[in-house]
PyMOL Python script that loads the backbone (N, CA, C, O; Angstrom):
from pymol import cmd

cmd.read_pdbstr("""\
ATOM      1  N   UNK A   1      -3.009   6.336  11.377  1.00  0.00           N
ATOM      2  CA  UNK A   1      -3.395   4.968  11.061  1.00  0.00           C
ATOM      3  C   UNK A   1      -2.151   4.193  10.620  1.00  0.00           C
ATOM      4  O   UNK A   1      -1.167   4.793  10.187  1.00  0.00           O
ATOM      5  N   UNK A   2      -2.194   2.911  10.724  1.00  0.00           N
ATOM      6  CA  UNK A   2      -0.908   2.389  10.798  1.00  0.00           C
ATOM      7  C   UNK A   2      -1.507   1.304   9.235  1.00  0.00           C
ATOM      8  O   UNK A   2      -2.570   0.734   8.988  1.00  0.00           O
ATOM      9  N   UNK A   3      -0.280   1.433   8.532  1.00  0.00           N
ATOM     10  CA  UNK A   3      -0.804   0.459   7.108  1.00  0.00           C
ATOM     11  C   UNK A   3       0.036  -0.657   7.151  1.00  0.00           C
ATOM     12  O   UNK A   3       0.864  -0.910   6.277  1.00  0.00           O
ATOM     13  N   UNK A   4      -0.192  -1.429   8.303  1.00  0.00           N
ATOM     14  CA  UNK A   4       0.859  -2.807   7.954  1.00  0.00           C
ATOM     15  C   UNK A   4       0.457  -3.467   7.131  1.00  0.00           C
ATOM     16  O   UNK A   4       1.097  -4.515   7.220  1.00  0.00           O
ATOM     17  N   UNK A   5      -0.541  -3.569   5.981  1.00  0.00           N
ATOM     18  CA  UNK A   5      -1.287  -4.801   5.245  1.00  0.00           C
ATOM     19  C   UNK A   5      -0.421  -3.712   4.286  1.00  0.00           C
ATOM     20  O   UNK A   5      -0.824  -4.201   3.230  1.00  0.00           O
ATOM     21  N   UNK A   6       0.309  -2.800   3.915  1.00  0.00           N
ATOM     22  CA  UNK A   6       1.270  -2.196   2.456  1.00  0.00           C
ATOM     23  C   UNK A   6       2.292  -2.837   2.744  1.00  0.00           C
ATOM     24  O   UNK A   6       2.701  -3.527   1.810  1.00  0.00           O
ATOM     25  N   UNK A   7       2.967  -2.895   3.817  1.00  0.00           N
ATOM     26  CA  UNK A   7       4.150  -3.691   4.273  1.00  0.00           C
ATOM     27  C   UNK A   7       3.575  -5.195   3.876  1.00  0.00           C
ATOM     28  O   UNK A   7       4.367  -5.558   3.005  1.00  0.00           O
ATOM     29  N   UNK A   8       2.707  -6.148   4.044  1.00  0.00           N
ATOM     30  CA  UNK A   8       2.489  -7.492   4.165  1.00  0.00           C
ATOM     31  C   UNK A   8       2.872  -7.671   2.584  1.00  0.00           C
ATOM     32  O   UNK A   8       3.694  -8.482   2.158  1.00  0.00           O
ATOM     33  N   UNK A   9       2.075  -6.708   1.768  1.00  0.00           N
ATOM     34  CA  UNK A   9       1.560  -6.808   0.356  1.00  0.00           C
ATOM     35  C   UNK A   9       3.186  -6.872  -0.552  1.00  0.00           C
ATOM     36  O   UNK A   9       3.441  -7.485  -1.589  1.00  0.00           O
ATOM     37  N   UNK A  10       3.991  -6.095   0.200  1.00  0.00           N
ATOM     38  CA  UNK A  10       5.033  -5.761  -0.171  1.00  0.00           C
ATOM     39  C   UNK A  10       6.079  -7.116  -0.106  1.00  0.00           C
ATOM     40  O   UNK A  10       6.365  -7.849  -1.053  1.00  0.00           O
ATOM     41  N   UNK A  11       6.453  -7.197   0.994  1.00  0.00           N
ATOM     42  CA  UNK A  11       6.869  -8.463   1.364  1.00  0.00           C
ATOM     43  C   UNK A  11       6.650  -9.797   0.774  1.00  0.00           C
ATOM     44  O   UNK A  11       7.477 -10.701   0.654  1.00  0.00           O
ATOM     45  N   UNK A  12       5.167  -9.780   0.355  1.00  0.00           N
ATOM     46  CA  UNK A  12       4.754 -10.704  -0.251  1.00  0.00           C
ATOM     47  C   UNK A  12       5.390 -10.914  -1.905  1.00  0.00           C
ATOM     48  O   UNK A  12       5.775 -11.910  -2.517  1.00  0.00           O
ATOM     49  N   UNK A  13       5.280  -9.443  -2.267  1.00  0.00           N
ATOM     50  CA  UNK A  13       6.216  -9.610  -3.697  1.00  0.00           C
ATOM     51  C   UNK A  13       7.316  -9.777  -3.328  1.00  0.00           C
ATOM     52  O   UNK A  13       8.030 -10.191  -4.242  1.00  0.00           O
ATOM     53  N   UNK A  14       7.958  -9.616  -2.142  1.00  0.00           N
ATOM     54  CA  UNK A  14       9.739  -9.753  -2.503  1.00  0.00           C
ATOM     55  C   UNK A  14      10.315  -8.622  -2.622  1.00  0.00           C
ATOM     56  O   UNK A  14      11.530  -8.515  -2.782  1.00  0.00           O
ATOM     57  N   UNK A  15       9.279  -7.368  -2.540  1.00  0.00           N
ATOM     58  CA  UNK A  15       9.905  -5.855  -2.925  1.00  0.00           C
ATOM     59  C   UNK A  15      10.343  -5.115  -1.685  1.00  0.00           C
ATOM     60  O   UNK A  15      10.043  -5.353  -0.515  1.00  0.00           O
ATOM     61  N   UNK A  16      11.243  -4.010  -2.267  1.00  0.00           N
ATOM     62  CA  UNK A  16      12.361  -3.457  -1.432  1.00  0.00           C
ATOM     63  C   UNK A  16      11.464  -2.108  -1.345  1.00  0.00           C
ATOM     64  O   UNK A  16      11.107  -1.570  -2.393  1.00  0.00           O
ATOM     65  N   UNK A  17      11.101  -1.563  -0.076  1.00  0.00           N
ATOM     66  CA  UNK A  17      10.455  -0.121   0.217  1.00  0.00           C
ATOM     67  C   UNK A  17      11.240   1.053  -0.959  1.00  0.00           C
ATOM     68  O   UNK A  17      10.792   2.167  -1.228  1.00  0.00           O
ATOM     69  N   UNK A  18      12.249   0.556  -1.413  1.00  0.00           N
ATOM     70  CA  UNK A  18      13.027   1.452  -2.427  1.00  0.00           C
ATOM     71  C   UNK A  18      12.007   1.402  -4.198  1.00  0.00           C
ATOM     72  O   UNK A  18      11.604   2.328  -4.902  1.00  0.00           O
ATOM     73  N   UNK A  19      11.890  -0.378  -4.394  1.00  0.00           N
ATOM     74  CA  UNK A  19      11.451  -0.397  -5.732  1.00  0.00           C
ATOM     75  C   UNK A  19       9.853   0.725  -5.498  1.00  0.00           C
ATOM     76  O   UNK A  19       9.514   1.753  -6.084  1.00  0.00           O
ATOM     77  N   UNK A  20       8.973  -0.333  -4.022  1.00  0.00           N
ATOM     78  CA  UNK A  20       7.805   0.547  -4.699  1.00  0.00           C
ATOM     79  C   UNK A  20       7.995   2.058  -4.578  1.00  0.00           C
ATOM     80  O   UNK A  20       7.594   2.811  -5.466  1.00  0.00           O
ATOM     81  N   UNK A  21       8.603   2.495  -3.482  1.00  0.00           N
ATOM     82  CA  UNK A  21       9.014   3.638  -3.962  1.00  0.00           C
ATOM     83  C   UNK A  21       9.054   4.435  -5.554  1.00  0.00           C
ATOM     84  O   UNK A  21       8.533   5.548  -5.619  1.00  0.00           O
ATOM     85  N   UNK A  22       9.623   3.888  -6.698  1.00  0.00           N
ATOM     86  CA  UNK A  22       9.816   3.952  -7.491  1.00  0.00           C
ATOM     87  C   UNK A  22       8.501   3.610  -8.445  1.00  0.00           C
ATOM     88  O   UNK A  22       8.023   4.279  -9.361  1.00  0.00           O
ATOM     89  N   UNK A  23       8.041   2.189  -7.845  1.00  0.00           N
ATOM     90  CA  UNK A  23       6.714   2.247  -8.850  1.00  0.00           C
ATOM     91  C   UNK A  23       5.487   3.073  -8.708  1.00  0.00           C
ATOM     92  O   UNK A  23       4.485   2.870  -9.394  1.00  0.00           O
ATOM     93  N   UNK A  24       5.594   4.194  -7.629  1.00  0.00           N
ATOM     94  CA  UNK A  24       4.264   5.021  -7.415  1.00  0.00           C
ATOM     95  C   UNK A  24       5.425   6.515  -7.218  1.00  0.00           C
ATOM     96  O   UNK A  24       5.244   7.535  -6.554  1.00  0.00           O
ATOM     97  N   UNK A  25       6.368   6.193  -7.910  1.00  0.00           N
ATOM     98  CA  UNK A  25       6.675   7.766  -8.171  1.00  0.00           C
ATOM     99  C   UNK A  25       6.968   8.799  -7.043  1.00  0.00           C
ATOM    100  O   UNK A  25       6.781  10.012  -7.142  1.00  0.00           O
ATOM    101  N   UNK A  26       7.594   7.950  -5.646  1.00  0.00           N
ATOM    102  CA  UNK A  26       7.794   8.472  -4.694  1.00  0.00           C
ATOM    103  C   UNK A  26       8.966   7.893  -4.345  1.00  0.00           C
ATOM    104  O   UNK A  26       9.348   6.822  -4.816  1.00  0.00           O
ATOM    105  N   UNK A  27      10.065   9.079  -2.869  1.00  0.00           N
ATOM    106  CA  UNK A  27      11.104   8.518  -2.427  1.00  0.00           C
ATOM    107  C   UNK A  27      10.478   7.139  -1.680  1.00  0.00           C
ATOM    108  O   UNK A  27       9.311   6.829  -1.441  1.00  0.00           O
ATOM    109  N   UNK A  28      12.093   6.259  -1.342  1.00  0.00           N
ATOM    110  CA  UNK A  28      11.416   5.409  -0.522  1.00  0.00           C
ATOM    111  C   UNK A  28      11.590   5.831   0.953  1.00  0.00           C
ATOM    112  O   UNK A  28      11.601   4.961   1.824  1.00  0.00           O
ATOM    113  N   UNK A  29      11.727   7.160   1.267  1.00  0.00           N
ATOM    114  CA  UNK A  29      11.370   7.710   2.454  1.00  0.00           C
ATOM    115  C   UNK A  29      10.178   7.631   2.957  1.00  0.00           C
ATOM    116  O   UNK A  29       9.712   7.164   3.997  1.00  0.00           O
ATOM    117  N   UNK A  30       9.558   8.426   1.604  1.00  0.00           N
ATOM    118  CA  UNK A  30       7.958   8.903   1.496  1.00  0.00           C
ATOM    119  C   UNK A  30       7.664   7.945   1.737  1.00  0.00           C
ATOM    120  O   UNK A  30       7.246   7.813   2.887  1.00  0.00           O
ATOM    121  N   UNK A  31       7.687   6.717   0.860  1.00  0.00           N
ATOM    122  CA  UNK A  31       6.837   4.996   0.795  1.00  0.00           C
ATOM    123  C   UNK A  31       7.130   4.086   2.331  1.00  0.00           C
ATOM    124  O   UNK A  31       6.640   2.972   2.520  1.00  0.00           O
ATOM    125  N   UNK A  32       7.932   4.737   3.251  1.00  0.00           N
ATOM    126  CA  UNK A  32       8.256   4.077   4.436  1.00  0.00           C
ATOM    127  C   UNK A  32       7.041   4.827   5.820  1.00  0.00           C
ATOM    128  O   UNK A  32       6.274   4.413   6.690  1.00  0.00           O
ATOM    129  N   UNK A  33       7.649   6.426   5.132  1.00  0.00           N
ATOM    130  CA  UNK A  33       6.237   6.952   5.901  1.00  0.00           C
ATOM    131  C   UNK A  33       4.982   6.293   6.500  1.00  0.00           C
ATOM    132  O   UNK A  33       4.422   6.137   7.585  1.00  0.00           O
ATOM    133  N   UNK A  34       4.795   5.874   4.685  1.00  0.00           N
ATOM    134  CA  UNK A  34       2.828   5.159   4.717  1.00  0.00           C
ATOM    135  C   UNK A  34       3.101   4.365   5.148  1.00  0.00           C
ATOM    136  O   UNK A  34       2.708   4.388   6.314  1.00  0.00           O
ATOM    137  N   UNK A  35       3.818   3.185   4.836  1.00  0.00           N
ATOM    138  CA  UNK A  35       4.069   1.960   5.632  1.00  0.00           C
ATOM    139  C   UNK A  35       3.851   2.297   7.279  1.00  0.00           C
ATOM    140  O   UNK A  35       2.907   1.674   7.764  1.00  0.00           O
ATOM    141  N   UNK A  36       4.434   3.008   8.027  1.00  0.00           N
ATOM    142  CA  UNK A  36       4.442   3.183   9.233  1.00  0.00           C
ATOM    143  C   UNK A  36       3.665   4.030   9.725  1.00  0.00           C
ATOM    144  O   UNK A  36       3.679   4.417  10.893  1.00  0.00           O
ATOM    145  N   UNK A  37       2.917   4.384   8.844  1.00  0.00           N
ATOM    146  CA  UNK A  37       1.852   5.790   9.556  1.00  0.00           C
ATOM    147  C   UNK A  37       1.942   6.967   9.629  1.00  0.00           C
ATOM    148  O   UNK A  37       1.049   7.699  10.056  1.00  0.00           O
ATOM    149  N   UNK A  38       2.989   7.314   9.240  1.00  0.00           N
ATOM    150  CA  UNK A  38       3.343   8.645   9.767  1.00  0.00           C
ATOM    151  C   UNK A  38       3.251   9.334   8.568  1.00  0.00           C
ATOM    152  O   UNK A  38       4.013  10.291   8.440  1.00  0.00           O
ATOM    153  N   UNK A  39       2.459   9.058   7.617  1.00  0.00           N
ATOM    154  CA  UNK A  39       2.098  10.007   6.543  1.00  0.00           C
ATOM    155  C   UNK A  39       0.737   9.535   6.334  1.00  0.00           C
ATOM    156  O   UNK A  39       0.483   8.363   6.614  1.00  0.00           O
ATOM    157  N   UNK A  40      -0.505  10.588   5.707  1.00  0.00           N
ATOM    158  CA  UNK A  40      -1.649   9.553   5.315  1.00  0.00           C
ATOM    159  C   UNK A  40      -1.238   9.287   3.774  1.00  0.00           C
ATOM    160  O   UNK A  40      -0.593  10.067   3.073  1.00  0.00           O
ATOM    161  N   UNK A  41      -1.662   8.228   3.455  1.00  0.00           N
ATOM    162  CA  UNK A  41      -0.947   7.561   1.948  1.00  0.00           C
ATOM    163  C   UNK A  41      -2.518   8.982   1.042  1.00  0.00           C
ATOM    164  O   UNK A  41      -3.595   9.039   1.636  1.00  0.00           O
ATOM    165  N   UNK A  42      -2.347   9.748  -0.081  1.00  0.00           N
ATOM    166  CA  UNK A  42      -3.414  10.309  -0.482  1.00  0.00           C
ATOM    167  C   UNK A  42      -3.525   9.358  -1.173  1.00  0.00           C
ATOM    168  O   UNK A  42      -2.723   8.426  -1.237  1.00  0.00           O
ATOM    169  N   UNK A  43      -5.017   9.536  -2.064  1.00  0.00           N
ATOM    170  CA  UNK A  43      -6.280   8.543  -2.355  1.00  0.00           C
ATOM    171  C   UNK A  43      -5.596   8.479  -3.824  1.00  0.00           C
ATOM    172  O   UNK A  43      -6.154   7.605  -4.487  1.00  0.00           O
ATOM    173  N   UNK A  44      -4.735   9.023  -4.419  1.00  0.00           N
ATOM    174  CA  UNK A  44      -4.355   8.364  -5.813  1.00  0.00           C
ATOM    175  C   UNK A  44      -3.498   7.657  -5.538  1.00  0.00           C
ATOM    176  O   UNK A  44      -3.602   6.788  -6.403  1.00  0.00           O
ATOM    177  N   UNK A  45      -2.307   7.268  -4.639  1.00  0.00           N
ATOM    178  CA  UNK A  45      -1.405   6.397  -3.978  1.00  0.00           C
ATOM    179  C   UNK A  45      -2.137   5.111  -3.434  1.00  0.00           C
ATOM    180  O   UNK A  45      -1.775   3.934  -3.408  1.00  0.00           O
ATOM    181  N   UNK A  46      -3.254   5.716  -3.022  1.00  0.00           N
ATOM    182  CA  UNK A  46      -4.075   4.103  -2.155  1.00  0.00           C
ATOM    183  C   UNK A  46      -4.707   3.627  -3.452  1.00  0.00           C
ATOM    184  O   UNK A  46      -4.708   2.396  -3.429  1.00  0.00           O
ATOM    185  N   UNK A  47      -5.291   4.131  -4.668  1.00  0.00           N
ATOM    186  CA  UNK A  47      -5.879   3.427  -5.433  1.00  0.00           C
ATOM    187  C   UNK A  47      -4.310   2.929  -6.404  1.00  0.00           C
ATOM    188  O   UNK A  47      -4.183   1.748  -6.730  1.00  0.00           O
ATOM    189  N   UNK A  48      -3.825   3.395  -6.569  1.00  0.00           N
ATOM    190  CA  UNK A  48      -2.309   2.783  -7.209  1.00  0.00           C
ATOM    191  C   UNK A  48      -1.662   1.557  -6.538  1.00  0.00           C
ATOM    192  O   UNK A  48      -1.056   0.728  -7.216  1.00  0.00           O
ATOM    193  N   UNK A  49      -1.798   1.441  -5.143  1.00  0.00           N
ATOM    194  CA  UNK A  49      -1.415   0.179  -4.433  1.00  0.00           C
ATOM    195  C   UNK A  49      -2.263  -0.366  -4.450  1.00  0.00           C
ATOM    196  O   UNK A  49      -1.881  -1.536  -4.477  1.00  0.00           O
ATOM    197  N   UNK A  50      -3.511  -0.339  -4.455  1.00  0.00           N
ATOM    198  CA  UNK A  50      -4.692  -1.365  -4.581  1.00  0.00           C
ATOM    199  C   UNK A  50      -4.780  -2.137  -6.031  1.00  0.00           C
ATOM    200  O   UNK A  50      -4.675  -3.348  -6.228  1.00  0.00           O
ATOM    201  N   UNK A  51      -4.986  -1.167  -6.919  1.00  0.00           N
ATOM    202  CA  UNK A  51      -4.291  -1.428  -8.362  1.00  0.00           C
ATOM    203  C   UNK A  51      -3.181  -2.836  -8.562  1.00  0.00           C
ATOM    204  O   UNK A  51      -3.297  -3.961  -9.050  1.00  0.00           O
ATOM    205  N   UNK A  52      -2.003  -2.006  -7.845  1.00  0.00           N
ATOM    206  CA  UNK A  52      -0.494  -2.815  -8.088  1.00  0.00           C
ATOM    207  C   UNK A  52      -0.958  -4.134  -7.785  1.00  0.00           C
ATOM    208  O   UNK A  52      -1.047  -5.007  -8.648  1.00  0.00           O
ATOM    209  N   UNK A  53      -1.278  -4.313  -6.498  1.00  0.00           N
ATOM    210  CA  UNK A  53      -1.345  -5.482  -5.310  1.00  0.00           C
ATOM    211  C   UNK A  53      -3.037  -6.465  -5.670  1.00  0.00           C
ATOM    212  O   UNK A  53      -3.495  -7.526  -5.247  1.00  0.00           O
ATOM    213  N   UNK A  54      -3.340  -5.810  -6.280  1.00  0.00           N
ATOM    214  CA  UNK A  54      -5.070  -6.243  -6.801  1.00  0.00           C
ATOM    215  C   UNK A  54      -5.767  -6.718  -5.385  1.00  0.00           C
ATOM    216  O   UNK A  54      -6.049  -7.870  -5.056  1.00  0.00           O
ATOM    217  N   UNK A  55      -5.895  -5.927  -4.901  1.00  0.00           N
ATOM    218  CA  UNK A  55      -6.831  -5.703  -3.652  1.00  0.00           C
ATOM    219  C   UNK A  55      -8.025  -4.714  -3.482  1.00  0.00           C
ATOM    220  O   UNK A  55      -8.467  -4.357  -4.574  1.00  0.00           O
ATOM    221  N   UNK A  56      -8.696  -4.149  -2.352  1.00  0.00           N
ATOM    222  CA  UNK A  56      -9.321  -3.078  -2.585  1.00  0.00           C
ATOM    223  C   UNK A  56      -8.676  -2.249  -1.611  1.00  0.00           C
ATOM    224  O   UNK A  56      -7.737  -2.478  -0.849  1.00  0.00           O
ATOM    225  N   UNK A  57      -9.598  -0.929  -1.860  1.00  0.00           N
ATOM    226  CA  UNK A  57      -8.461   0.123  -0.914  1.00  0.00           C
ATOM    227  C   UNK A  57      -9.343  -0.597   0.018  1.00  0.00           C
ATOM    228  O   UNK A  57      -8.641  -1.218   0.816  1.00  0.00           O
ATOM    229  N   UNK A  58     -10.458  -0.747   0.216  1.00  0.00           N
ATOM    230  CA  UNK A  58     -10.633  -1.021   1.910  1.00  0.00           C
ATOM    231  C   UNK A  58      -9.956  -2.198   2.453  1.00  0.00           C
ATOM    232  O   UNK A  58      -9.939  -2.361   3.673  1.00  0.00           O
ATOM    233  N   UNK A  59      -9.479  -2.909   1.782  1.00  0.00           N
ATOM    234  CA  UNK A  59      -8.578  -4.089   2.202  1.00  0.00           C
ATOM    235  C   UNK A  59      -6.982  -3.406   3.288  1.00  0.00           C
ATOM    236  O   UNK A  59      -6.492  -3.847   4.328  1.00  0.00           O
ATOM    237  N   UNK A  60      -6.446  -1.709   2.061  1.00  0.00           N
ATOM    238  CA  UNK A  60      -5.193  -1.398   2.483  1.00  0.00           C
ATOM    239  C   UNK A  60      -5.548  -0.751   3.883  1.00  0.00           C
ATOM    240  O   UNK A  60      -4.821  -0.603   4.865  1.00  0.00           O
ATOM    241  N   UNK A  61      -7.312  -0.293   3.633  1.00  0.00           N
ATOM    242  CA  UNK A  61      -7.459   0.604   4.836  1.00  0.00           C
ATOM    243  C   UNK A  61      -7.792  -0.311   6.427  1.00  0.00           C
ATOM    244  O   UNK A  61      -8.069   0.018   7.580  1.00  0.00           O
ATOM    245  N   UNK A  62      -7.612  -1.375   5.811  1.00  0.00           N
ATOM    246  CA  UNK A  62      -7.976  -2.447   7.218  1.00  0.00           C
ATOM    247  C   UNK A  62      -9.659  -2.589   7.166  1.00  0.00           C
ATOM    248  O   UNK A  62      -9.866  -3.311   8.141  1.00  0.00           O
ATOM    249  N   UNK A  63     -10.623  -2.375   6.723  1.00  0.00           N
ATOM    250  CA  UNK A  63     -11.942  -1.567   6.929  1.00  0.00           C
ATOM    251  C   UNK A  63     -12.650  -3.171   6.295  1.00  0.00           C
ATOM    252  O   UNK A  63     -13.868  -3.344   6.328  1.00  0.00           O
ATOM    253  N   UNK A  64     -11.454  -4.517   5.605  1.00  0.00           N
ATOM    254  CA  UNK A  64     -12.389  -5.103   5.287  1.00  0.00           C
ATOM    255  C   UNK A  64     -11.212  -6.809   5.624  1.00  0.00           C
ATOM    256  O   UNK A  64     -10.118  -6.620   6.156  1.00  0.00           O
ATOM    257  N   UNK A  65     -11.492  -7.779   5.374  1.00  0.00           N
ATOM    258  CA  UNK A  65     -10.299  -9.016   5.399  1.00  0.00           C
ATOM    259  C   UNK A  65     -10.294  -9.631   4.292  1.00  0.00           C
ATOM    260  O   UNK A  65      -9.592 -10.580   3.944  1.00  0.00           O
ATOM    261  N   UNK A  66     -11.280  -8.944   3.603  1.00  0.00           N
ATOM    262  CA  UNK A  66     -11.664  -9.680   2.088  1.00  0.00           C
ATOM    263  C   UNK A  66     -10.816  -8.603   0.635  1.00  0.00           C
ATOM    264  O   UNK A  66     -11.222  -7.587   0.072  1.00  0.00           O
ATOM    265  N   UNK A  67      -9.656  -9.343   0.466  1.00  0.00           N
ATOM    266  CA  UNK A  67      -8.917  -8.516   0.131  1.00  0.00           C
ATOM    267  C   UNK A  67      -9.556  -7.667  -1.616  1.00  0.00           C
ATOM    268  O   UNK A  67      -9.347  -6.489  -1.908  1.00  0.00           O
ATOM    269  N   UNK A  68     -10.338  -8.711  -2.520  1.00  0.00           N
ATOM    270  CA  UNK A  68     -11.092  -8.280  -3.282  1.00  0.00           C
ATOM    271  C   UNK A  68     -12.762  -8.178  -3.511  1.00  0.00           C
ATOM    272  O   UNK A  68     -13.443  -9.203  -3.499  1.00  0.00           O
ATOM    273  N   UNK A  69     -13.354  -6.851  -3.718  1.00  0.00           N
ATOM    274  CA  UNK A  69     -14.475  -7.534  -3.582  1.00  0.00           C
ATOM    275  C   UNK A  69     -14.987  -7.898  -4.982  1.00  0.00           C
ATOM    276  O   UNK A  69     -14.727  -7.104  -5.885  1.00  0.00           O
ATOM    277  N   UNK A  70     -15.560  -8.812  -5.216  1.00  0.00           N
ATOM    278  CA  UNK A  70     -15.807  -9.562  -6.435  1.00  0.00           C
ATOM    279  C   UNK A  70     -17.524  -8.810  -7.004  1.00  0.00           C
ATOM    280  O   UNK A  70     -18.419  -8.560  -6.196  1.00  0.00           O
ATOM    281  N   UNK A  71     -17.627  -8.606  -8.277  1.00  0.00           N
ATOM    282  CA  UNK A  71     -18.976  -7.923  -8.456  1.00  0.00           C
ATOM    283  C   UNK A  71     -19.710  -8.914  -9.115  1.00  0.00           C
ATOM    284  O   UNK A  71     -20.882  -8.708  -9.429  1.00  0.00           O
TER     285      UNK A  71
END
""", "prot")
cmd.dss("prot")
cmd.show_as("cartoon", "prot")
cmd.util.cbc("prot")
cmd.orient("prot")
């Protein structure tokens, strides 16, 4: 699966695949991986970027366009 909405989210702050790297405790190898697919991001990483970025994971997972859902 390809996570371009971690890349959008990213971009959007201004951040370097290196910082978040750093803010979820991973190389920014690892954090380029998810960005591009070639790793699956695990489910404490997707709720940590959903977290960071205040979205939902189904927003990171593509699964929704509504980036929060409101209760």
């Amino acid at each position: 699966m390809h996570y371009f909405r971690i890349r959008e989210l990213r971009e959007d702050k201004d951040l370097t695949q290196s910082r978040m790297g750093e803010i979820l405790s991973c190389s920014q190898r690892v954090y380029s991986n998810y960005e591009r697919g070639d790793l699956d991001i695990p489910t404490e990483i997707l709720i940590k970027l959903a977290d960071f970025h205040n979205v939902s994971v189904d927003y990171i997972l593509n699964r929704t366009d509504l980036k929060n859902f409101h209760k």
